[in-house]
N, C-alpha and C positions, 0 to 999 in steps of 0.2 A: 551585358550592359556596358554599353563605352563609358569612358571616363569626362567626354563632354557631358555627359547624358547624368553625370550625377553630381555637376556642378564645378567638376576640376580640367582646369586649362594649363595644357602643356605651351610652356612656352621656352624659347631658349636663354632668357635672362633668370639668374637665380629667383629675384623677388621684385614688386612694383616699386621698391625703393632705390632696385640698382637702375631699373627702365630709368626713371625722375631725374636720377642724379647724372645718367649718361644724357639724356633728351636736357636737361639743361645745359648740360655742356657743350654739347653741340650747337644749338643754338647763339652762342655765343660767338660762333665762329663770322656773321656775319660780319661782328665789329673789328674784325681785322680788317676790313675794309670801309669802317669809318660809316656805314650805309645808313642813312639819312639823320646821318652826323652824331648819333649816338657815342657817347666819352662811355665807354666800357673797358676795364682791366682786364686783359683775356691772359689768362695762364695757358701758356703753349705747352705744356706737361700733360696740361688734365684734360687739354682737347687732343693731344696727339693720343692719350690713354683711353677715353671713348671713340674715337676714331677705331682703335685696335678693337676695343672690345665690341664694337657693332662688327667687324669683321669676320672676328669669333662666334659673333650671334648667325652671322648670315651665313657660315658655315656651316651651323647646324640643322640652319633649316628649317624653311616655316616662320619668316619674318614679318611683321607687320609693315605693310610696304610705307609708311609715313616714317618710319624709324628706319627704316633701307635707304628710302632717298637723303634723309635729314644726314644718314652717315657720309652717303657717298658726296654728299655738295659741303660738308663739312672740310672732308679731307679732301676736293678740289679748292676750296677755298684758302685753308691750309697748308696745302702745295702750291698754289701762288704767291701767296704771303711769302713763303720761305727760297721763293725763286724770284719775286722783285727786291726781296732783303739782301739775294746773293750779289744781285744784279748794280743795285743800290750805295752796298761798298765795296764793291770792286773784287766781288768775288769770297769776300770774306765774309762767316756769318757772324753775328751777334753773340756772346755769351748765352745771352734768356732762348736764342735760337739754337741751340746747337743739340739735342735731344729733339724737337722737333726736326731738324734736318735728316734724322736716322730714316724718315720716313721715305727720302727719293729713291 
């Protein structure tokens, strides 16, 4: 008897409370670009840390492709941000930027 087959699902995040709290994070990533004008406080920590952790997940394998893509336009988005940031002060980043910049 498979394990789908008696109501347990393997998946590669620990529990549907860490999927939540990473899928909301990431979504967040839009308002670093202000996108249709939404005033959102984005913490570059907790998006650079589910950006990682979707990485982690998509290495193991068997990822639900809406959480695949949500990561990967996350940390494109993310990587923009922190390369008009660069671009912006003249090469220097921000204090709140500088643990997100580990990511270039």
């Amino acid at each position: 008897m498979s394990l789908t087959s008696q109501g347990i699902q393997i998946t590669p995040w620990q529990d549907h409370q860490e999927l939540d709290d990473t899928f909301s994070c990431l979504l967040t990533a839009a308002a670093l670009h202000n996108y249709g004008n939404v005033e959102m406080n984005v913490n570059l920590d907790h998006l650079h840390d589910a950006v990682q952790r979707v990485a982690v997940w998509r290495a193991r394998g068997e990822m639900v492709h809406s959480v695949e893509i949500s990561g990967s336009l996350a940390e494109l988005l993310l990587r923009d941000y922190i390369s008009t940031s660069l671009s912006s002060s003249g090469g220097y980043l921000r204090y709140d930027d500088i643990n997100a910049h580990a990511m270039r």
